[in-house]
DSSP file (Angstrom, degrees, kcal/mol; ACC not computed):
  #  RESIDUE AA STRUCTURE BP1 BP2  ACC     N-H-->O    O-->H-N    N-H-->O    O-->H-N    TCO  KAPPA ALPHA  PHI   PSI    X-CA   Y-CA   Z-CA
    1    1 A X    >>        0   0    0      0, 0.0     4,-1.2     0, 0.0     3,-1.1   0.000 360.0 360.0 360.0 -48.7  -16.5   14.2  -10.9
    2    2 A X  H 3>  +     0   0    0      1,-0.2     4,-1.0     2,-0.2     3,-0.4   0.874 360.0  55.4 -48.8 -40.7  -15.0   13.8   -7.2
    3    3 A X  H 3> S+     0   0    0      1,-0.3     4,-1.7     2,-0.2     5,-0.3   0.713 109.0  46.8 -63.0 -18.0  -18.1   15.5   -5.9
    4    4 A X  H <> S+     0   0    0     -3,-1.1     4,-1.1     1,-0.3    -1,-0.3   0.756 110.4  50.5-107.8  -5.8  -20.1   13.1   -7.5
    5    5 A X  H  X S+     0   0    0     -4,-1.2     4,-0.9    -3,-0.4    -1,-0.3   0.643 107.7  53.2 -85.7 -15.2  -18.3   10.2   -6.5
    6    6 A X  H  X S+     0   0    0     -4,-1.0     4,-1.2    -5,-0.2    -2,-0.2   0.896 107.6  49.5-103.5 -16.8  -18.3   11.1   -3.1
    7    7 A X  H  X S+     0   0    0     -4,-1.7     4,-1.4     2,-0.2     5,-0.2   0.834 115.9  45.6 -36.5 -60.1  -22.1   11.6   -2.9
    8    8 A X  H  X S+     0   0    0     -4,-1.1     4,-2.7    -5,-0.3     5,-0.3   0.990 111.1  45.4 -65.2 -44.5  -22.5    8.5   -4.4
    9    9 A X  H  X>S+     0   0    0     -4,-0.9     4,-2.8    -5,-0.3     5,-0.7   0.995 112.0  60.3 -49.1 -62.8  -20.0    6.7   -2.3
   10   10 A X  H >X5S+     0   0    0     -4,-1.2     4,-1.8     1,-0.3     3,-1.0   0.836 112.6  41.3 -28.3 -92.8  -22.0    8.8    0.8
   11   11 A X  H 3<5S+     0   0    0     -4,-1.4    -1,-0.3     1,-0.3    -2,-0.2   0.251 105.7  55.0 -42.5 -25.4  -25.0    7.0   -0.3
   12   12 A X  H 3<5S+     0   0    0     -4,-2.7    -1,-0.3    -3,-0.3    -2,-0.2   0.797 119.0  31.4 -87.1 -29.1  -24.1    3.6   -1.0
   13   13 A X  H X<5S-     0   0    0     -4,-2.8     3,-0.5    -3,-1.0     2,-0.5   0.474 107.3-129.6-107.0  -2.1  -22.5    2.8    2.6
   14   14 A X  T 3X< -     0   0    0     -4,-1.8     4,-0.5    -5,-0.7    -1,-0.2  -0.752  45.1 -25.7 128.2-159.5  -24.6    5.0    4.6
   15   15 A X  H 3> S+     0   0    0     -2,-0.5     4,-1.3     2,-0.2    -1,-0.2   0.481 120.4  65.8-114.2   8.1  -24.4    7.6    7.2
   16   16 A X  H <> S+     0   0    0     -3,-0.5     4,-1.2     2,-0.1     5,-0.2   0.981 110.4  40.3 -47.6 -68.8  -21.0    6.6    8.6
   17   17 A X  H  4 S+     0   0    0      1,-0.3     4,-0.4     2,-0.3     5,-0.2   0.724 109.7  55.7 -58.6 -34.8  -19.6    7.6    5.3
   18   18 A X  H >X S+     0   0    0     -4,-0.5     3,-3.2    -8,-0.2     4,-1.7   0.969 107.8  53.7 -66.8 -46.9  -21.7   10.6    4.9
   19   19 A X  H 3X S+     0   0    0     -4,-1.3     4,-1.6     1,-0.3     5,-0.4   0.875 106.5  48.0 -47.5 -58.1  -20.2   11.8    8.4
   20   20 A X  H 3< S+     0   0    0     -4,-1.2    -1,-0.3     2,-0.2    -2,-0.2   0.238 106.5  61.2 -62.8  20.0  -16.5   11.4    7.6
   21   21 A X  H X> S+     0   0    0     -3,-3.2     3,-2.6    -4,-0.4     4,-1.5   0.686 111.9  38.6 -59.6 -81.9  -17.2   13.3    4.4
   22   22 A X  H 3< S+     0   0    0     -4,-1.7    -2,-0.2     1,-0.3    -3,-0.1   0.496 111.2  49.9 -69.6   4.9  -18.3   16.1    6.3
   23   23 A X  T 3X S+     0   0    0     -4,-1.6     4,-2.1     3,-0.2    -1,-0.3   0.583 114.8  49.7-101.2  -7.4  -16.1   16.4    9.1
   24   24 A X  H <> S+     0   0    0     -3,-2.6     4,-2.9    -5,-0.4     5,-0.2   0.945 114.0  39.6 -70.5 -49.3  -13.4   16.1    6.7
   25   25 A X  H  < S+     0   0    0     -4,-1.5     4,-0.3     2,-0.2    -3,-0.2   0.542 118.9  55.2 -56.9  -8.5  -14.9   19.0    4.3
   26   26 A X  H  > S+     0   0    0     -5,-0.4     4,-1.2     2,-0.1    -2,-0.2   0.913 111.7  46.5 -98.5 -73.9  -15.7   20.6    8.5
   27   27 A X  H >X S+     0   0    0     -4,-2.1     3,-3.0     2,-0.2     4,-1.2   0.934 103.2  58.9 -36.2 -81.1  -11.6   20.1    9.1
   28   28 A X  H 3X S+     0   0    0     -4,-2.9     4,-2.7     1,-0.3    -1,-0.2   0.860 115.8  33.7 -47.2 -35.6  -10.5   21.7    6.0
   29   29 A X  H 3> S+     0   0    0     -4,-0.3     4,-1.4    -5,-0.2    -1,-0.3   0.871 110.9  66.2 -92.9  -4.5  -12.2   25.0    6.9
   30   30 A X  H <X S+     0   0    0     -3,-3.0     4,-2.2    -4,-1.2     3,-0.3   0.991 107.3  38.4 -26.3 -87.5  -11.6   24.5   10.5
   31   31 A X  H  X S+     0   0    0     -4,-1.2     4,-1.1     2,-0.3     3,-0.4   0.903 113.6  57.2 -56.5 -53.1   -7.8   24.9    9.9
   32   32 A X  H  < S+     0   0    0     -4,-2.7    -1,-0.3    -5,-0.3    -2,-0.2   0.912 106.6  47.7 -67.3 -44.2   -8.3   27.8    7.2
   33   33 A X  H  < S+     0   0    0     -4,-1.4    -1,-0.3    -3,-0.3    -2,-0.3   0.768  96.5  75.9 -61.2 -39.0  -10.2   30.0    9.7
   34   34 A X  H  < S+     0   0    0     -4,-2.2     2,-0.5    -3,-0.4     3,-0.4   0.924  79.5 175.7 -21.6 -89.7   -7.3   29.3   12.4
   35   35 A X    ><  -     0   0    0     -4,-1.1     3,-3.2     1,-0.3    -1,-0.2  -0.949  53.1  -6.7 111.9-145.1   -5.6   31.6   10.3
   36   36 A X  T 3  S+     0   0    0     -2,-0.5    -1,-0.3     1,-0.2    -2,-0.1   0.928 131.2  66.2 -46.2 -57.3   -2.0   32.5   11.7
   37   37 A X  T 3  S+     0   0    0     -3,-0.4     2,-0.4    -4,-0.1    -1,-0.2   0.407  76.6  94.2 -82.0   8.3   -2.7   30.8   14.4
   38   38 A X  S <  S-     0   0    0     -3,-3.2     5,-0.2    -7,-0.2    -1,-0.0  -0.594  88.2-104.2 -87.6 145.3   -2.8   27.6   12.7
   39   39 A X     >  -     0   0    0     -2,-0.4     4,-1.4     2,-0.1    -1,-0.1  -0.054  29.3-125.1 -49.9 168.5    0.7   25.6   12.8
   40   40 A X  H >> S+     0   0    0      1,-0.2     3,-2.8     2,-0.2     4,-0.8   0.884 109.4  52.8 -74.2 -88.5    2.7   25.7    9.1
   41   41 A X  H 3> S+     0   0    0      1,-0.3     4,-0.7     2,-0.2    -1,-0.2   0.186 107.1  35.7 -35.7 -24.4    2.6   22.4    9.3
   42   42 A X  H 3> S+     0   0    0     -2,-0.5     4,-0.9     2,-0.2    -1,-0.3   0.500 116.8  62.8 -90.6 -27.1   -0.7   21.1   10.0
   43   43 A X  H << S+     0   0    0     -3,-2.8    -2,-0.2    -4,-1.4    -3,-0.1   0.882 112.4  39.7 -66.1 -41.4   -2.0   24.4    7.3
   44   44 A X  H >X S+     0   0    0     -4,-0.8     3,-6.2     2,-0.2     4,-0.6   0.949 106.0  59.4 -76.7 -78.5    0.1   22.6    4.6
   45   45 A X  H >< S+     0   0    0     -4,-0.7     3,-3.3     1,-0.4     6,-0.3   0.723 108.8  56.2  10.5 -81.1   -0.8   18.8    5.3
   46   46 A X  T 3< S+     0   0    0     -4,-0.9    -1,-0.4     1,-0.3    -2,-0.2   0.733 111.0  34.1 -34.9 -20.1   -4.3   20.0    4.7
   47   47 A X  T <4 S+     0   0    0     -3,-6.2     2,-0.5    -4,-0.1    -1,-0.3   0.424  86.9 113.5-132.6  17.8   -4.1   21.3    1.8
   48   48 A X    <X  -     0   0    0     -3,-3.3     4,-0.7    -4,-0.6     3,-0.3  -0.704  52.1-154.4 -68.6 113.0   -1.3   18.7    0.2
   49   49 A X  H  > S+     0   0    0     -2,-0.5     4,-0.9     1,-0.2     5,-0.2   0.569  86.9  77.2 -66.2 -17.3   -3.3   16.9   -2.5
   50   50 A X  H  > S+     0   0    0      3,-0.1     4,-4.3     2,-0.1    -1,-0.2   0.882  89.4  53.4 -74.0 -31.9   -0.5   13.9   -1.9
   51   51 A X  H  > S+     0   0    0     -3,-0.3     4,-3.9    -6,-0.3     5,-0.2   0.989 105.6  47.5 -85.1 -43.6   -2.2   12.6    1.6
   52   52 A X  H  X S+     0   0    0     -4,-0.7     4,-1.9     1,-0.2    -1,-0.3   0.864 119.8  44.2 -55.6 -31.8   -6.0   11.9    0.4
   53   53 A X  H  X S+     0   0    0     -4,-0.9     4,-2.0     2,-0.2     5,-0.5   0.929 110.5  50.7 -89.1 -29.0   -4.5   10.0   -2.8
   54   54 A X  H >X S+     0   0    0     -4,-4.3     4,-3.9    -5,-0.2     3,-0.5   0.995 107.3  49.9 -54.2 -42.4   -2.2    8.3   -0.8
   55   55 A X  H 3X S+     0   0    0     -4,-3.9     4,-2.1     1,-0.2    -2,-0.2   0.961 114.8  57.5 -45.7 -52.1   -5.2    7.1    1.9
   56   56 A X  H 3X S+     0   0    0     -4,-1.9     4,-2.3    -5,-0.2    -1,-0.2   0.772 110.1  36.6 -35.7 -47.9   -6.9    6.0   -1.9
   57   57 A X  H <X S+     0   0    0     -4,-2.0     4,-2.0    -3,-0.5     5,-0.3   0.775 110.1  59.8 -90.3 -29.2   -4.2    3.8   -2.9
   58   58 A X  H >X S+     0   0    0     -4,-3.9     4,-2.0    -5,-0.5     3,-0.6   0.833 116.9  35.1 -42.6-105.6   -3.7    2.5    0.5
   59   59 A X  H >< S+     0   0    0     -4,-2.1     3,-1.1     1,-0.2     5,-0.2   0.571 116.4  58.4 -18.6 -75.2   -7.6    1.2    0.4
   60   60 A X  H 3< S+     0   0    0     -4,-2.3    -1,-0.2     1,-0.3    -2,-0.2   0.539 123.8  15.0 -16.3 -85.0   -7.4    0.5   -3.1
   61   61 A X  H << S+     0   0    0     -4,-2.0    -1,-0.3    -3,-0.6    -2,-0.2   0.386 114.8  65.3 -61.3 -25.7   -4.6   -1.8   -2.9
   62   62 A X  S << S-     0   0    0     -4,-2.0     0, 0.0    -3,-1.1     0, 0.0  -0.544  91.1 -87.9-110.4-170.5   -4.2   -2.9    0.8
   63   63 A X  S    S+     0   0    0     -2,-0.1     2,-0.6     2,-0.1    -1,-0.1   0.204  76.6 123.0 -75.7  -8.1   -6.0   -4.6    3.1
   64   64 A X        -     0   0    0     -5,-0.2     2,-0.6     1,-0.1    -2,-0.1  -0.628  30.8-179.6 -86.3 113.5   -8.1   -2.0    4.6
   65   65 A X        +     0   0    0     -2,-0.6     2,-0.8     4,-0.0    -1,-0.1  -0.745  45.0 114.6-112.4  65.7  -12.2   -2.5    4.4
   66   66 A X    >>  -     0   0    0     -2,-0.6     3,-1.8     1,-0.3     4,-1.1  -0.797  44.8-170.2-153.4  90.2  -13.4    0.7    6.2
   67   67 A X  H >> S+     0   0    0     -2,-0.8     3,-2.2     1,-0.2     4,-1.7   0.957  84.3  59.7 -71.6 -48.1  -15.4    3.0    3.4
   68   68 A X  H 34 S+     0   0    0      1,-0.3    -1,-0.2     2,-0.2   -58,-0.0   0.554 100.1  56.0 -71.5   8.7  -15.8    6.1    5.4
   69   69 A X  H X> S+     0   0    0     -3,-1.8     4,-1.9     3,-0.1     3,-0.8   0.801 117.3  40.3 -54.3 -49.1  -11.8    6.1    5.6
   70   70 A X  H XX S+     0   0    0     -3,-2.2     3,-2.3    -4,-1.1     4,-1.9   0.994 121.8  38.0 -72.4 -46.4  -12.2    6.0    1.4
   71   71 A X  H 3< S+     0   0    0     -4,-1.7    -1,-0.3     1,-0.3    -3,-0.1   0.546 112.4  57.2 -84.6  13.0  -15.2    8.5    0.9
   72   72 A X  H <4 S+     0   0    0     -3,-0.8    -1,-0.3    -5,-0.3    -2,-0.2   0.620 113.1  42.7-106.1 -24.7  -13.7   10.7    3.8
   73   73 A X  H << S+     0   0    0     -3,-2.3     4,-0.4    -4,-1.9    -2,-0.2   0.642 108.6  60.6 -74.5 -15.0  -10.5   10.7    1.3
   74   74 A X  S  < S+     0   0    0     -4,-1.9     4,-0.3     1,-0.2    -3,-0.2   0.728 118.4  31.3 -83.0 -39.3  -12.8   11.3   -1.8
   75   75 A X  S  > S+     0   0    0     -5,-0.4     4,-0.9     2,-0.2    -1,-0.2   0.423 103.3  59.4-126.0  26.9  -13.8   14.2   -0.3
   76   76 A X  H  > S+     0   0    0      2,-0.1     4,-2.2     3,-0.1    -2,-0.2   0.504 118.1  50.2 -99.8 -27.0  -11.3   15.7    1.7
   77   77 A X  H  4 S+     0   0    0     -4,-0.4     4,-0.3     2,-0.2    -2,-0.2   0.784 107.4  54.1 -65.3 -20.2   -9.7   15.5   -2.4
   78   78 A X  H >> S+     0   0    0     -4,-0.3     3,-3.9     2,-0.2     4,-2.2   0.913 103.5  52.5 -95.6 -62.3  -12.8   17.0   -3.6
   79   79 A X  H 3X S+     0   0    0     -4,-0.9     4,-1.3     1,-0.3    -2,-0.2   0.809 109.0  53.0 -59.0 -25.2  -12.6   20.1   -1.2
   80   80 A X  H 3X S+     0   0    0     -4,-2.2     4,-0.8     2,-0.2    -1,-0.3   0.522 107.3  44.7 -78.0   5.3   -9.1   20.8   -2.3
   81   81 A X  H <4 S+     0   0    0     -3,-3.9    -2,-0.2    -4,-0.3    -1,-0.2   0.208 115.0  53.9-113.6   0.3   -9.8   20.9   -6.0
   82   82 A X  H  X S+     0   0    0     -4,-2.2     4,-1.4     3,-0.1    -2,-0.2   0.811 109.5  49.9 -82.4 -48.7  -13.0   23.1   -4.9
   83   83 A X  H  < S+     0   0    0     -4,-1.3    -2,-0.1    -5,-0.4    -3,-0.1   0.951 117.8  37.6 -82.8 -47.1  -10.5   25.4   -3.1
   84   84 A X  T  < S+     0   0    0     -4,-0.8    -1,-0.3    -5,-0.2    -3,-0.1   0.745 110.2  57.3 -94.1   7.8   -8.3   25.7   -6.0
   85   85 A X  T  4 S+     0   0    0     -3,-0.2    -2,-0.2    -4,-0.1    -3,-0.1   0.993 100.8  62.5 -73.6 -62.3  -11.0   25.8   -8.9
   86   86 A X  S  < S-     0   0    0     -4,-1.4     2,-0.2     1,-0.1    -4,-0.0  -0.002  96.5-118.1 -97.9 146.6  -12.8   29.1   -7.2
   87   87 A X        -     0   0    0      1,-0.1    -1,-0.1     0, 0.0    -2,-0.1  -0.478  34.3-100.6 -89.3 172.6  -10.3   32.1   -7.2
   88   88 A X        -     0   0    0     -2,-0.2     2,-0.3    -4,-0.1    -1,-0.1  -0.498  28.2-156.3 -91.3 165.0   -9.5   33.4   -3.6
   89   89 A X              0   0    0      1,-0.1    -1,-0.0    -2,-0.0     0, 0.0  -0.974 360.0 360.0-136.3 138.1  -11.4   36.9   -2.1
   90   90 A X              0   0    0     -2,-0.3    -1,-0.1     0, 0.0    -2,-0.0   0.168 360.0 360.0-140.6 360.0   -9.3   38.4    0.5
């Protein structure tokens, strides 16, 4: 259901919005391929399900009119419930 909202979201405002989709889904594996060498802190951040719904309810509710902020949170949310649906191969 996120995936398909964030294609569609992608597609109704354009190819700003498609680009922050994918340099957000770009980041997430960015940082995971760091590896060790990526900080704990910036490894967790990423993968905290709290910061893309907070950015959500922010738009939602405040004053802020800039959809590839939402659909770049629609799918930086999307790639962490991808990451934790598929089981890990290490």
């Amino acid at each position: 259901m996120l995936a398909a909202f964030t294609i569609f979201e992608s597609l109704k405002y354009g190819l700003a919005t498609s680009i922050a989709a994918l340099v957000l889904v770009a980041f997430f594996d960015v940082v995971r391929l760091a590896g060790p060498r990526a900080p704990r802190v910036l490894h967790h951040a990423v993968r905290s399900v709290w910061i893309p719904i907070a950015v959500l309810i922010a738009y939602t509710f405040g004053p802020i009119v800039w959809p590839p902020l939402f659909t770049a949170a629609l799918a930086w949310l999307t790639r962490i419930a991808i990451d934790r649906a598929l089981p890990r191969t290490s």
